[in-house]
N, C-alpha and C positions, 0 to 999 in steps of 0.2 A: 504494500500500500504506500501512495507516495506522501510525504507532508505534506500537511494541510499546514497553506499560509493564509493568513487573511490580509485583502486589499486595505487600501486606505479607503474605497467606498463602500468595502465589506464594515470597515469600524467604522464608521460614520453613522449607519444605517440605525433606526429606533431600538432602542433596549426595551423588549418587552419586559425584565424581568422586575425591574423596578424604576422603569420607566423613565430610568439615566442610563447614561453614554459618560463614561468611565476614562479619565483622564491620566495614566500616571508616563512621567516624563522620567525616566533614572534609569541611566546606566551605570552597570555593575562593572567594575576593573578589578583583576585577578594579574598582581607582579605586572602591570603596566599595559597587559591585553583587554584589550573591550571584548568582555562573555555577552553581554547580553542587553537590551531594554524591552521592555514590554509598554503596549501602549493601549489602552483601552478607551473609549469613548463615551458618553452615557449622557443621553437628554435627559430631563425632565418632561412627560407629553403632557403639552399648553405651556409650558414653563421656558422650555427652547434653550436649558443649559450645554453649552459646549465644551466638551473639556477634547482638544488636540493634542494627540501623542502618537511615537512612533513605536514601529516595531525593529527589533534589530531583524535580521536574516534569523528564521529558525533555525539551520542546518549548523548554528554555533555551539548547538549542544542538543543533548535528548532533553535536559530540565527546559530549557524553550521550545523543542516539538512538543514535548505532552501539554504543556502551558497552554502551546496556542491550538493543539487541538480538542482541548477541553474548551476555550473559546468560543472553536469554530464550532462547537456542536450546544453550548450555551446560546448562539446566536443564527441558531440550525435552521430552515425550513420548515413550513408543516404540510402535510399532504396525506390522505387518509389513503392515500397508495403508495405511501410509502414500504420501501422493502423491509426484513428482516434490519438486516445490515444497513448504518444511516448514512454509510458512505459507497451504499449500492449502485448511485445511480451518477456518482463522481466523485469530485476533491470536494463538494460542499452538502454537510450532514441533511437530511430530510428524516425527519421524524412524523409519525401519524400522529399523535397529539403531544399539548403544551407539557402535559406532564412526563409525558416520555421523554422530551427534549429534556429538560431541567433534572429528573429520576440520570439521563446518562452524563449529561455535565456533572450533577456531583460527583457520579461516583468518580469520573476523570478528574474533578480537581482534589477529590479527598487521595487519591494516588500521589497527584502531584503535590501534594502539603505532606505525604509521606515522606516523599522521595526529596522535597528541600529542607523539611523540617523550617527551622528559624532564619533561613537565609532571606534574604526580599523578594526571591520568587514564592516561598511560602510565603509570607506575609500576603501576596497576592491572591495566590491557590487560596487561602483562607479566608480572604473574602468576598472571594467570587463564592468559597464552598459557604459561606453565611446567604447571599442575594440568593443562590440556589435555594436553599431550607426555606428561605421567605415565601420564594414562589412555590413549594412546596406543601405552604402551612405549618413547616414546622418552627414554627415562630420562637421556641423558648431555643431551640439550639441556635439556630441562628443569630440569638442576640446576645448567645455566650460566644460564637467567635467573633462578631465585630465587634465584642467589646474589648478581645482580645487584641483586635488589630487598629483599636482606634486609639493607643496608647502606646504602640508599636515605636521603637527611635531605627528601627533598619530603614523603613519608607514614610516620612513622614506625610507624605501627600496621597497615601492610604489611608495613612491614617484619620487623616481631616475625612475623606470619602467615606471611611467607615461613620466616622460623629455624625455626615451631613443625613447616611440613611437613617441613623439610629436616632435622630431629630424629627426626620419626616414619621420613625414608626412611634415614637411617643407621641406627637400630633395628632394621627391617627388614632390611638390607643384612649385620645383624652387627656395625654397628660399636657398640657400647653407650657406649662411651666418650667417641664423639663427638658422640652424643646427649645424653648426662650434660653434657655441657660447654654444649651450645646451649641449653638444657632450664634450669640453672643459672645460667648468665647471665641470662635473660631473669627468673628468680624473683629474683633480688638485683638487678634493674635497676631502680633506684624511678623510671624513664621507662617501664617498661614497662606499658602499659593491657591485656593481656590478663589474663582470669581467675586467679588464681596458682593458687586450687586444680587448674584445668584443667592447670594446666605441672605440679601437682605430681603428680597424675595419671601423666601420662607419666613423669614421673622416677620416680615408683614401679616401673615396671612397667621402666625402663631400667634399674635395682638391679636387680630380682627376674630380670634377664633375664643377668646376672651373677653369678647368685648370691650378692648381698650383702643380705640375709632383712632385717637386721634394720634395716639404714638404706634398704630399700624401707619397712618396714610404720611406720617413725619419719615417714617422707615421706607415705604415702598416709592414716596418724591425721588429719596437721596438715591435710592436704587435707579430710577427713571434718570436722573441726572445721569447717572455712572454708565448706564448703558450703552452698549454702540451695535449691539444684537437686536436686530428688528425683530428676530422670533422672539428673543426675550423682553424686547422693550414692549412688545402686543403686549405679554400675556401681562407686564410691569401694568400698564396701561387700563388693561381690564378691572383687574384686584383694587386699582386706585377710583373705576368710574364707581366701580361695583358699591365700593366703600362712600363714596362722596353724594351716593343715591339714597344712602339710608341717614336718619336722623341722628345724631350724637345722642349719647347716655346721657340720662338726667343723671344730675351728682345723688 
């Protein structure tokens, strides 16, 4: 079977799994040789987060073939004619449904977090093997490994990725407060490399989801301002009409 690479329009393309396009920029040096980068992408859909990164060449190692082939089948096709085998019908996975796709990504990254353990290509395997569990439903393992990898010092710009999911699943969850706080740190952290408008995005919408109008629509301005993504400045756009249509809270 030959490696499976993925394009630069292969990563681009929507992340069903949590609905980001997955950003990490870092190359690994071993006594002064480039082994490796991985690069992932991950929107938010309505949200239009971009995060650009490369891949090295797979063929620099088997830890980056399994890597990127757990990828490419996290980011598989679906087709309810699909084969046995999800790389039956080429070099790009097709799975019969969502849970089968995500059911063979983990088990390919839970190999691949074997086989790196603690290095920063584990740090990665581990949480792509957490967004997998999510999409999976198995919510409590999943928030035992990004929690693992969101305090991670090998790759720090996983790290932040794992805070930003584990913000969107307390929001979700109802906890606003503890999304406020993940959400906050990560905008005051002058280490942090993700987009600020994108964190401030969500902090908008973790205000407004509390009921606090006017230090949501103060957060999601400064994000409008910061923007220069027209898919992200819409969705900026929206959150702010959205907010500015309903009446402010009597004290």
């Amino acid at each position: 079977m030959s490696t499976t690479k993925l394009t630069r329009k292969e990563i681009l393309t929507e992340d069903p799994v949590h609905e980001t396009m997955i950003r990490i920029v870092e190359f690994l040096r071993h006594q002064g040789k480039l082994m490796a980068a991985v690069a992932l992408v991950a929107v938010l859909t309505g949200v239009g987060v971009y995060f650009l990164l490369e891949y090295l060449d797979a063929r620099e190692g088997e830890g980056q073939r399994q890597l990127a082939r757990a990828m490419a089948m996290f980011h598989g096709n679906i087709d309810p004619a699909a084969p046995d085998d999800p790389f039956g019908k080429g070099p790009d996975p097709v799975f019969r449904t969502e849970a089968a796709r995500y059911q063979a990504a983990l088990k390919e990254f839970r190999a691949s977090l074997d086989r790196q353990g603690s290095s920063k290509l584990g740090v990665i395997a581990r949480y792509y093997v957490g967004l997998s569990q999510l999409e999976l439903g198995q919510t409590k393992e999943a928030i035992q490994n990004l929690e693992q990898v969101k305090n991670n010092t090998k790759d720090r710009t996983v790290g932040y990725l794992a805070r930003k999911v584990l913000a969107k699943q307390q929001l979700e969850s109802g906890n606003a407060k503890a999304a406020q706080e993940l959400l906050e740190g990560m905008i005051q952290d002058p280490q942090c490399d993700l987009p600020k408008e994108e964190l401030r995005l969500e902090l908008g919408k973790a205000y407004a989801s509390e009921g606090k109008r006017d230090q949501a629509l103060k957060v999601l301005r400064q994000a409008r301002d910061e923007s220069s993504r027209s898919l992200l400045l819409g969705a900026i756009s929206r959150e702010i009409s959205k907010l500015e249509g309903t009446a402010p809270a009597r004290p």
